[in-house]
C-alpha positions in Angstrom: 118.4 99.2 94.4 119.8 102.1 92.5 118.1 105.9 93.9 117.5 108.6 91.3 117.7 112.5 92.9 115.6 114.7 91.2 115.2 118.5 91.7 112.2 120.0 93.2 110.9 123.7 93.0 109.6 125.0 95.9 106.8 127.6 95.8 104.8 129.9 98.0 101.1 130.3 97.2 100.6 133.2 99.4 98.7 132.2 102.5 97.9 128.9 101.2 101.6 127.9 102.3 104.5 125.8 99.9 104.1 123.7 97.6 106.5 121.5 96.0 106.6 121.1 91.8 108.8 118.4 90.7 109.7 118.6 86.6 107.9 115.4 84.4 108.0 114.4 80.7 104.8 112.6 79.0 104.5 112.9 75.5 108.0 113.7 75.2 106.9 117.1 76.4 107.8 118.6 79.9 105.4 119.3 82.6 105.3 121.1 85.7 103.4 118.5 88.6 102.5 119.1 92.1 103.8 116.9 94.7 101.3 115.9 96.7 102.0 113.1 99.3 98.0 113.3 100.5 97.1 112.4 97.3 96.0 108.1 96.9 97.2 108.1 93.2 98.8 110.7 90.6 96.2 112.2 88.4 97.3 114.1 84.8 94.8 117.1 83.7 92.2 115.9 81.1 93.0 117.9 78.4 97.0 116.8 78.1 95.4 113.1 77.7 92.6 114.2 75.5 95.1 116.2 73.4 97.6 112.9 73.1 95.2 110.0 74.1 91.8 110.7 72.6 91.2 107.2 70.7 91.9 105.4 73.5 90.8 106.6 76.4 88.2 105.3 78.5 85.8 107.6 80.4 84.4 106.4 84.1 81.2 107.6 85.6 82.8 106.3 89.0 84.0 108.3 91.9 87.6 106.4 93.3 89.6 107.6 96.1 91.6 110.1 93.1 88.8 112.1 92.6 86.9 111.7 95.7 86.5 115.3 96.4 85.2 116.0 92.7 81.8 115.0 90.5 83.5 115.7 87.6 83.9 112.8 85.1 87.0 110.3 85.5 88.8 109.7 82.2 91.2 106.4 82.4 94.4 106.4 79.8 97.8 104.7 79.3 100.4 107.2 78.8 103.2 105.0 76.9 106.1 106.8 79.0 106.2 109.0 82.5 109.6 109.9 83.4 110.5 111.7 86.8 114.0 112.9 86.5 116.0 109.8 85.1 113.5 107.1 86.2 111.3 105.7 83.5 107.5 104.3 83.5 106.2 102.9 80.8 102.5 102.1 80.3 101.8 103.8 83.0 97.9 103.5 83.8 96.5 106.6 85.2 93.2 108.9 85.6 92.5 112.3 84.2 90.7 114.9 85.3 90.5 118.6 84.6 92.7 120.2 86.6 92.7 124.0 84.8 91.5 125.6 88.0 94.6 125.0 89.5 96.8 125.4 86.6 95.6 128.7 86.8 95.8 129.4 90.6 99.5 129.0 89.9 99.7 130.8 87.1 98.1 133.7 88.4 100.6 134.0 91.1 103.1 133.5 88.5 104.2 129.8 88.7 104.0 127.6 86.2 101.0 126.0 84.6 100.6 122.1 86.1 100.4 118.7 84.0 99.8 116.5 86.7 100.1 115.5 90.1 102.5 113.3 92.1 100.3 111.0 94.2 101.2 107.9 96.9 100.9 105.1 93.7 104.4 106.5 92.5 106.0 107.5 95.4 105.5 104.5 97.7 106.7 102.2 95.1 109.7 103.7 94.3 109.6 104.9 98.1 110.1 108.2 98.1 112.0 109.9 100.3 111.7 113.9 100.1 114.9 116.0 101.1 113.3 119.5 102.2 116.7 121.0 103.1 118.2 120.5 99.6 115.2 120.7 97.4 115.4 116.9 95.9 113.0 113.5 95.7 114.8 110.5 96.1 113.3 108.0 94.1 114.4 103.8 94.0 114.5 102.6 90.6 
């Protein structure tokens, strides 16, 4: 199995501690996600998919393990392409949700705005390893 490295940004949200951003492209545009390794599945903010999605996406009344801690409606897309550095997902089937409140907690401290997060779906399959010391996710191909 060939590993990928990929940079990650580390950032301090005040008293909130660190966070890590890692650098994705959907759309053929780049996006700022949060790495979140407490998180079942990666989620993308519902107006990036509305914006680039909107004739086909589905929307769910149901509540999954993603969006357990929300009541806000599910919205269920295909993005054609996620890449993570220089590995590649095509078709990737995710969920969407609105995720401007926390695009703007980071903005506000002067980070940038967030796309997405990072959940367990994409880094146990391509078993993730994260490399605190030098700032990179290792990722299997």
């Amino acid at each position: 199995m060939k590993t990928i490295s990929i940079p990650l940004k580390l950032i301090n949200l005040q008293d909130d501690g660190f966070h890590l951003l890692v650098e994705v492209v959907v759309f053929k545009e780049k996006h700022f996600a949060v790495l979140d390794t407490g998180a079942s599945r990666s989620v993308f903010d519902k107006s990036l998919i509305e914006k680039h999605l909107a004739e086909t996406i589905t929307v769910s009344e149901e509540i999954n393990a993603a969006t357990l801690f929300t009541t806000t409606t599910t919205i269920q897309a295909t993005i054609p392409e996620l890449k993570i550095g220089r590995l590649k997902i095509p078709y990737y089937e995710t969920v969407a949700f609105d995720l401007q409140s926390v695009s703007d907690t980071y903005q506000q401290f002067g980070h940038p705005p967030i796309g997405c997060i990072i959940g367990g779906d994409i880094l146990m399959k391509h078993k993730a390893i994260i490399d605190y010391e030098n700032l990179h996710l290792i990722l299997q191909k």
